[in-house]
Structure formats: structure tokens, C-alpha cells
TISE-496334 format. One record per residue (C-alpha): residue number from 1; x, y, z. Coordinates in pm, 1 decimal, padded with zeros to 6 digits, always signed. Layout:
// TISE-496334
NUM|X|Y|Z
...
//
This chain:
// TISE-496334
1|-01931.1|+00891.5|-02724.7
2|-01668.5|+00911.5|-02445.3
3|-01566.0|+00551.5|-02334.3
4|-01453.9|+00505.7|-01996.8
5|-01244.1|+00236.1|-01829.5
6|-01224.5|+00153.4|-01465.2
7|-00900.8|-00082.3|-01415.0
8|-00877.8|-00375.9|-01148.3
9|-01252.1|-00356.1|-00961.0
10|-01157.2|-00653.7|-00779.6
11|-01490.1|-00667.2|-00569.3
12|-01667.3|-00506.6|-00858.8
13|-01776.9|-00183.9|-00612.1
14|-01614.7|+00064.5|-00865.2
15|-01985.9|+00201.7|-00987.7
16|-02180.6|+00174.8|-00659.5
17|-01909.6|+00429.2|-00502.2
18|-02002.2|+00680.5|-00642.6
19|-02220.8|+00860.5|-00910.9
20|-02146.5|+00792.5|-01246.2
21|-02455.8|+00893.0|-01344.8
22|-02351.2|+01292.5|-01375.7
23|-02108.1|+01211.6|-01630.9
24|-02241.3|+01338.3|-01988.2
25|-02516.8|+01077.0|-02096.9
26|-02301.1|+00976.3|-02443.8
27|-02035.2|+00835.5|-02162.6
28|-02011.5|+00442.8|-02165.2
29|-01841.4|+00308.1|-01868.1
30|-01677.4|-00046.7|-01850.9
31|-01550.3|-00213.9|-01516.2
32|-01265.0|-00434.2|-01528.7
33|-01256.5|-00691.3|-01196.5
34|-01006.8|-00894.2|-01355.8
35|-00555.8|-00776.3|-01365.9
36|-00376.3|-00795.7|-01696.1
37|+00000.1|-00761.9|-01667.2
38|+00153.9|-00567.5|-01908.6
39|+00169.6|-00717.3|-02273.4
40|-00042.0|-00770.6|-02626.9
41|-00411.2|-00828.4|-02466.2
42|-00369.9|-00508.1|-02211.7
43|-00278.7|-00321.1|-02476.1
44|-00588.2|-00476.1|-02706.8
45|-00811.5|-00420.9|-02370.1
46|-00746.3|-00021.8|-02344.7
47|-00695.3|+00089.1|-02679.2
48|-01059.6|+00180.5|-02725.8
49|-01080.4|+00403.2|-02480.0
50|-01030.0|+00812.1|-02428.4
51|-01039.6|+00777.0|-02040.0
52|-00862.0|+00518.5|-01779.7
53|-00955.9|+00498.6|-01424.2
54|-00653.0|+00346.6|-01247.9
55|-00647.7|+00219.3|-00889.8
56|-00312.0|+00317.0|-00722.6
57|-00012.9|+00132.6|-00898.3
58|-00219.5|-00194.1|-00983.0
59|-00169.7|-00129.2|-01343.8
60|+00151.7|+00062.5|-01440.2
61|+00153.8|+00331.8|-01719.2
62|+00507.0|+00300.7|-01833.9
63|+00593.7|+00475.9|-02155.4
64|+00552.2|+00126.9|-02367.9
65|+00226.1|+00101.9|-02273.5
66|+00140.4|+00521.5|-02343.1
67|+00248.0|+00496.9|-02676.7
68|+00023.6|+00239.6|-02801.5
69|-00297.1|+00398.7|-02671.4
70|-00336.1|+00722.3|-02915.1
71|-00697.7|+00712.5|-02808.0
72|-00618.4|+00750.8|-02442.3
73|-00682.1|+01144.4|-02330.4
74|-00719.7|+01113.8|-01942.1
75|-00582.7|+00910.2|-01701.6
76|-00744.6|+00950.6|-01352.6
77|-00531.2|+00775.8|-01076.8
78|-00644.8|+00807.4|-00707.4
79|-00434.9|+00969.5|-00485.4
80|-00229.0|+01253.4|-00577.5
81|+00092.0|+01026.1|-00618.8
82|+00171.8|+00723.2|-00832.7
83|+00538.3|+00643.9|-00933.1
84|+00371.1|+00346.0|-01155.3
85|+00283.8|+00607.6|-01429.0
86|+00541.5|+00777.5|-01654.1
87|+00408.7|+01139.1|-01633.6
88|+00653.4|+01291.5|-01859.9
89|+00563.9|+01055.4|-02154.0
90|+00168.4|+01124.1|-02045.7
91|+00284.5|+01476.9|-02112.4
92|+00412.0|+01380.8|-02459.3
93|+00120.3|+01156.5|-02576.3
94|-00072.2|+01446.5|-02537.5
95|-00277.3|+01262.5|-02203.8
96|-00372.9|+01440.6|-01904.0
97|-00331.4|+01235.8|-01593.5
98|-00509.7|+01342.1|-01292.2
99|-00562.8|+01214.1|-00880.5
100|-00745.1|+01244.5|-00564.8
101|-00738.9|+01276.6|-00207.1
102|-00687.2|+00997.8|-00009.0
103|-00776.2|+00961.4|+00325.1
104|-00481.7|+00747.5|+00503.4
105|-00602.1|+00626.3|+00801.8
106|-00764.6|+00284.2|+00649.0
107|-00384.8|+00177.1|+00602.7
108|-00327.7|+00309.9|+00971.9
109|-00587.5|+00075.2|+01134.8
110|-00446.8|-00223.5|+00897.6
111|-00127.9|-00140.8|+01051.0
112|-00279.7|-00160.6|+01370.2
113|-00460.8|-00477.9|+01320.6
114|-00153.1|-00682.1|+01181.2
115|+00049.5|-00555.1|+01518.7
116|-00203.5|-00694.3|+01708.9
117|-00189.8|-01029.3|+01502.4
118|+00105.1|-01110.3|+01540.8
119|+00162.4|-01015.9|+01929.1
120|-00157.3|-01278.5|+01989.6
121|-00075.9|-01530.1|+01737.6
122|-00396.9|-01480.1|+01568.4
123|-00392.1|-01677.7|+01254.1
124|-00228.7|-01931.8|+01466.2
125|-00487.4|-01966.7|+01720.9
126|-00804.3|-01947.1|+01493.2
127|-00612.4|-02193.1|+01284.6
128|-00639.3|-02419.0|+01542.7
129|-00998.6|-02301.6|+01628.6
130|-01094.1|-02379.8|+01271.7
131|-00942.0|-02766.4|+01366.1
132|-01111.8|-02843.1|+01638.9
133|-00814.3|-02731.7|+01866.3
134|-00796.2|-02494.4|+02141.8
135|-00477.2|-02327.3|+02331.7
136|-00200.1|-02311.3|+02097.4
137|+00071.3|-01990.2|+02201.6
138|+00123.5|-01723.3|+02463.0
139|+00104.2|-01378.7|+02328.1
140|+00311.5|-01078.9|+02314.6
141|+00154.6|-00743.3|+02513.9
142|+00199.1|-00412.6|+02358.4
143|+00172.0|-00232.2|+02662.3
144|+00534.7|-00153.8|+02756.8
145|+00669.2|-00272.1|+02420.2
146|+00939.8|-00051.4|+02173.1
147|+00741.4|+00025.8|+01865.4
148|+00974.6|+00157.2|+01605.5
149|+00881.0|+00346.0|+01301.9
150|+01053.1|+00394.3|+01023.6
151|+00909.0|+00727.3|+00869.3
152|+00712.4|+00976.5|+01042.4
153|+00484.9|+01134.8|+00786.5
154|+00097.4|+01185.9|+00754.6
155|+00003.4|+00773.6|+00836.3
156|+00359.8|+00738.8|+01069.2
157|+00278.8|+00985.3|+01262.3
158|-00083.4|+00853.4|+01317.6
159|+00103.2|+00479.3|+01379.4
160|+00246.8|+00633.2|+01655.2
161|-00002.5|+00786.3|+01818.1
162|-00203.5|+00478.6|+01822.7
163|+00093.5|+00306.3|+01956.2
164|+00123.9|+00567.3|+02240.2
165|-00256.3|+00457.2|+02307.2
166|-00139.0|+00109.4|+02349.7
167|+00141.7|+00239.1|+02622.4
168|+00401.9|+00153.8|+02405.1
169|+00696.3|+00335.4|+02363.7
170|+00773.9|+00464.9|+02036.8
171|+01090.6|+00538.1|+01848.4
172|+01106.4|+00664.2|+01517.9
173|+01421.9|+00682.0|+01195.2
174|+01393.4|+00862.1|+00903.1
175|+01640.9|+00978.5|+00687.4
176|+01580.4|+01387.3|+00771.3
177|+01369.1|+01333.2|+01076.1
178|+01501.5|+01567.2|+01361.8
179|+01496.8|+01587.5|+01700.6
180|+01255.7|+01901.5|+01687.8
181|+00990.4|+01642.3|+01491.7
182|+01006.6|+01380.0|+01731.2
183|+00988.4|+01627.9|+02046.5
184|+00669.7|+01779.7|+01835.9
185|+00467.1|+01444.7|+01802.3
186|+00644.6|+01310.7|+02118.1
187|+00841.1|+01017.1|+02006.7
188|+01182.3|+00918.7|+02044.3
189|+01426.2|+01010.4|+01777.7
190|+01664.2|+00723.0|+01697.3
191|+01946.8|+00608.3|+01489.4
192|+01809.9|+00368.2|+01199.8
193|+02041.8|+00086.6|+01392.3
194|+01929.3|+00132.1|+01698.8
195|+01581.1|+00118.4|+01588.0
196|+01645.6|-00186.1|+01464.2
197|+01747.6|-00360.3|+01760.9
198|+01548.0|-00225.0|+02035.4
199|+01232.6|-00246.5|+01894.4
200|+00996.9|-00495.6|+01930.6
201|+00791.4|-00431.8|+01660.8
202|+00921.0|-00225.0|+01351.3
203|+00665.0|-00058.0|+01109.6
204|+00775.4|+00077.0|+00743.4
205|+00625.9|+00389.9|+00630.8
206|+00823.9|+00552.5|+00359.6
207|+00756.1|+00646.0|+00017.5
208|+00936.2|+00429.5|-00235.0
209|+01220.8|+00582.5|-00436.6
210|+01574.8|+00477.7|-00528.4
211|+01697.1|+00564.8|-00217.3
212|+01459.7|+00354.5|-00012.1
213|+01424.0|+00064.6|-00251.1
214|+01539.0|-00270.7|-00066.0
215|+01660.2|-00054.5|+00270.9
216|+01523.6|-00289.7|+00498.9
217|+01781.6|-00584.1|+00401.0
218|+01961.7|-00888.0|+00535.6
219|+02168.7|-00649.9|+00780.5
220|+01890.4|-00483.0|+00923.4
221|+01697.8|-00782.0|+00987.8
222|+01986.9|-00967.9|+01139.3
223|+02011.5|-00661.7|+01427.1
224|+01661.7|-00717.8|+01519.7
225|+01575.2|-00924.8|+01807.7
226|+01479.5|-01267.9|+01771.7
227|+01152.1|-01213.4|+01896.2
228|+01047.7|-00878.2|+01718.3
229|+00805.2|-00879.2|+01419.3
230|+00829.9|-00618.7|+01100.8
231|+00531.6|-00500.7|+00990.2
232|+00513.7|-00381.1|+00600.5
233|+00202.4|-00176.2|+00475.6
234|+00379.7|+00085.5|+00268.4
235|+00584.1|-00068.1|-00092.8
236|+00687.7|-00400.8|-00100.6
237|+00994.9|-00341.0|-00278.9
238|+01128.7|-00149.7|+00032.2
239|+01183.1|-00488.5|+00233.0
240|+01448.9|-00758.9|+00038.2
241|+01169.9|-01028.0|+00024.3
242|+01442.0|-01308.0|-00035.5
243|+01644.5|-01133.2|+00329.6
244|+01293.6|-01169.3|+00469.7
245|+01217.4|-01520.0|+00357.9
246|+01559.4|-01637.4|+00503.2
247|+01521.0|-01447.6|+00833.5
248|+01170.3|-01644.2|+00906.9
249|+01316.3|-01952.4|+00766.2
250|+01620.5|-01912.4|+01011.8
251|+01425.1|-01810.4|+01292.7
252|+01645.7|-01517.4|+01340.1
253|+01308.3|-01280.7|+01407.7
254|+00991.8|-01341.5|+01547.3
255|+00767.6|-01305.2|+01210.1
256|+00623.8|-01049.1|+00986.8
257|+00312.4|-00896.6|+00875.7
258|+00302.9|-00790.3|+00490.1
259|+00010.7|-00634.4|+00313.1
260|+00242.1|-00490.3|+00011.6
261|+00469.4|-00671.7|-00227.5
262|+00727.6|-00701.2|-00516.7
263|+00483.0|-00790.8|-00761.2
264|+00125.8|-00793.5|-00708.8
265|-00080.6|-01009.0|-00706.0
266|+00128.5|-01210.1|-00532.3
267|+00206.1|-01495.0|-00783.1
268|+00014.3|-01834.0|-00627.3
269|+00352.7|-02014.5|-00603.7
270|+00534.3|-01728.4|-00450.9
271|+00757.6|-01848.4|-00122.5
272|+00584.6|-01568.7|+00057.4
273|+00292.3|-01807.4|+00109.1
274|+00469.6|-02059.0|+00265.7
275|+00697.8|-01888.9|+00463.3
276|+00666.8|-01971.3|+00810.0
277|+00569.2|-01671.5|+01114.6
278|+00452.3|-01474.5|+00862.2
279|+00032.1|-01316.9|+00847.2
280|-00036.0|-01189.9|+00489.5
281|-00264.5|-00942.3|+00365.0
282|-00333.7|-00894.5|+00000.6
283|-00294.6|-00499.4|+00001.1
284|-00601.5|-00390.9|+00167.0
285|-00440.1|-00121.8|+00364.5
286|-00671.3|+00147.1|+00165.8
287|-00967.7|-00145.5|+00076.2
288|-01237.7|+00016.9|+00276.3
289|-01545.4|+00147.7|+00174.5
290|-01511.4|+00549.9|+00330.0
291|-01199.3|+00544.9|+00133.0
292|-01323.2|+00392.3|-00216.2
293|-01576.7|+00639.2|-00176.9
294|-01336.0|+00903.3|-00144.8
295|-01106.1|+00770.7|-00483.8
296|-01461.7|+00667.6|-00690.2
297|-01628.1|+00995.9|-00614.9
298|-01323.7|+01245.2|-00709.0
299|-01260.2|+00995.2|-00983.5
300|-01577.7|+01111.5|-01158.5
301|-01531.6|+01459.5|-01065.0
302|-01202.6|+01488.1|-01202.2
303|-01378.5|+01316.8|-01565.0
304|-01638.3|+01574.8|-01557.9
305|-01416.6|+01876.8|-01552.1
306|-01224.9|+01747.3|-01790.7
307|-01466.2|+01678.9|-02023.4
308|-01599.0|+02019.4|-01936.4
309|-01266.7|+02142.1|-02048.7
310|-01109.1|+02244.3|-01684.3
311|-00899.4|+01948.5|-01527.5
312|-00830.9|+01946.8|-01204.9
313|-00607.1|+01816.8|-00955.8
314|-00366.1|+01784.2|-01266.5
315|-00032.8|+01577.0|-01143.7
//
């Protein structure tokens, strides 16, 4: 028998993604809805099983937690990338860790739709809807506006495109990003300063690493203007929450939109929550049900070749 885990089905959807039901008939799947942080009952929770199914970085494999599984043989994580699992010591312990595809442009339109919150004042406005108010702000228009992003990849590149749709105009920073990129995808190259303080809206989308870990700090912020918003849907740990916290609390920017975070879930008593001008999402960006079926599906494909003998899509 071949037990099989699925980790942190929030909305319990994990099984009705996809078909399970091609996996050898001695498999035994079990769907976790609930998060365990690392410590004694995670450890008790996995250590039955030969096979983990782990979405994105909500539950990190660090070595600690690798070498107390000896049963663990296959680690399926979707997308092709996640800097929450120790690969070399999955290597070691003898476990195969594998990904998937993953289509990007779910965390695109949440970009999208927390740019447009903030410029109307949404969660302002049905606030006071939801009162019995009416008329409560004027809104921003992004026609004509300076959208700034900070890393042109695969999903920044389709950020601004969509903000070229809207008629704004659209500069872009990246550590390596040339002029010859920016001329190709016809956006403005800028200086990470500058981007800073023209734009009026400024959208992170860079991989975290040690050299982008807390780059959006209390000096960046304080060059934006006072009415621009930052909008966060890539790592939380690339924005200094506590910079971010004091910038809304001193009114020195307009507000921020946030669907990623230090630690997630967000602790209930976190000052996030009640930190004024700022709309939280509880990262959603890829919470969509074209894109689950994407990760589910190629989650049980990749557990059928291996069982089968021939991994694939082996990180």
C-alpha cells in the first residue's frame, strides 16, 4: 500500500481537481485542509507516509523536518520552483522531489484586481455600502498613470501589458533588465530610484533570494509619492513589513495591496490587519480553479511515473 498525503487543501478541492483515481488501486490518499507549522505533531502527521503532495511553500521541507520522515520517497511540489524545500538534503534522504507547470496569469489578474482596488477605494466604499452608507472617496484613474514594475519576467511582463491596456505608462527596474528588454516589450527602462518616485503605482515581481530579501525598505518607500500605492503579489519577505506598517501609519504613501507575507497564515493578531490604507488578500494570487487543475492533475501524473519507476519533471 502506497499512502499519499496532500498538504494544506484549504477549500478541500485537492481530489475533485483532478483524477486520483488512475493511481495504482493499493494507493490511499489523505487530504489535509488544516496548516501545521513545523514541530512534534507535523512530524507525527507525515511520518506514515511514502508520498507528500505540497502546495507551493505552505509547508517548508527544511532538512529537520527530511530527516525524521525515513518513510517519505516522493515529494511532489507544484510548480517547478520552491526555495521552501531543502533539495540537497531530499537528495540525501534518498527522496525524490518533483513539480509542475504553472500557469501564471491567475496571479496577473490578482495583480490587476488589487490596482484597481485601491485606485477606487473599493473596500472603502463597499464598507460603507455594507453600513448603510453611500459616497465615501474620489478615486484614482489609471488611464495616464506611471505604473512601475519591479521585475519584468514571465507574470511582469504580462503586468505590463495589461497596464498598457489601461493607457498607463509603464516603467520597469530590475537588477539586469536592459534597455534592449524594455524596447522589446515596450516599456520604459528606469533606475530602481526613479521608479520609485515617479510611479504611481509600484508592483513587485521578483523571485525571492538573498539578494532581494527586504529590498523594498524604509528608503524606498520614503521616495515614493504620498499618494502612490505598492502592490505585493510575489514573496512577502521582499517588502520590510515593519517599513511598510510605519509608512501607512505615517501617511507618507497612499496604501498598499498585499496578497503575500512574512509568515503565512498571517497570524490573527498580526499589525498587518489593522494597518490603515491597506486591502489584504490571503495569497490567492494562484487560488483559481484552471490553475489547481493544472498543479492537481500533474501532481498525480508525476506519482504515477514514479511509482511506475520513471519520475519526471525531477527538480
Amino acid at each position: 500500500m502506497v499512502r499519499i498525503a496532500i498538504l494544506d487543501d484549504y477549500q478541500g478541492v485537492a481530489t475533485k481537481s483532478a483524477d486520483w483515481s488512475v493511481l495504482p488501486p493499493d494507493s490511499t490518499l489523505t487530504s489535509f485542509q488544516d496548516h501545521l507549522g513545523y514541530g512534534e505533531e507535523l512530524v507525527e502527521r507525515l511520518a506514515p507516509f511514502a508520498v507528500i503532495a505540497a502546495m507551493r511553500e505552505r509547508t517548508p521541507f527544511p532538512r529537520a523536518l527530511l530527516e525524521q520522515l525515513p518513510k517519505l520517497r516522493l515529494l511532489v511540489t507544484t510548480g517547478m520552483r520552491n526555495s521552501a524545500i531543502d533539495l540537497e538534503a531530499a537528495r540525501e534522504f534518498g527522496v525524490t522531489v518533483s513539480g509542475t507547470n504553472s500557469p501564471g496569469h491567475a496571479t496577473v489578474e490578482l495583480t490587476m484586481a488589487l490596482m484597481l482596488g485601491l485606485a477606487r477605494g473599493l473596500p472603502t466604499e463597499t464598507a460603507s455600502m455594507h453600513r448603510g452608507g453611500w459616497q465615501v472617496g474620489v478615486g484614482r484613474d489609471l488611464k495616464g498613470a506611471t505604473l512601475g514594475v519591479i521585475g519584468v519576467g514571465r507574470l511582469g511582463t504580462e503586468v505590463a501589458r495589461l497596464g498598457k491596456a489601461f493607457g498607463m505608462n509603464v516603467i520597469a527596474w530590475s537588477e539586469n533588465l536592459t534597455a534592449e528588454r524594455c524596447e522589446e516589450i515596450g516599456v520604459e527602462l528606469s533606475d530602481r530610484d526613479g521608479l520609485f518616485r515617479r510611479s504611481d503605482f509600484v508592483t513587485v515581481h521578483l523571485k525571492l533570494s538573498e539578494r532581494t530579501h527586504g529590498l523594498i525598505d524604509e528608503r524606498l518607500l520614503g521616495l515614493m509619492k504620498q499618494d502612490a500605492y505598492l502592490i505585493n503579489t510575489s514573496r512577502g519577505p521582499i517588502v520590510d513589513e515593519g517599513a511598510l506598517i510605519s509608512a501607512l501609519a505615517q501617511q507618507s504613501i497612499g496604501g498598499a495591496a498585499l496578497d503575500v507575507y512574512d509568515r503565512e497564515p498571517l497570524p490573527p493578531d498580526h499589525p498587518l490587519r489593522s494597518a490603515p490604507r491597506l486591502l489584504l488578500t490571503p495569497h490567492i494570487g494562484y487560488v483559481t480553479r484552471q490553475t489547481y487543475k493544472v498543479f492537481y492533475s500533474e501532481m498525480v501524473e508525476s506519482i504515477a511515473a514514479f511509482l511506475r519507476g520513471s519520475p519526471i519533471r525531477v527538480l
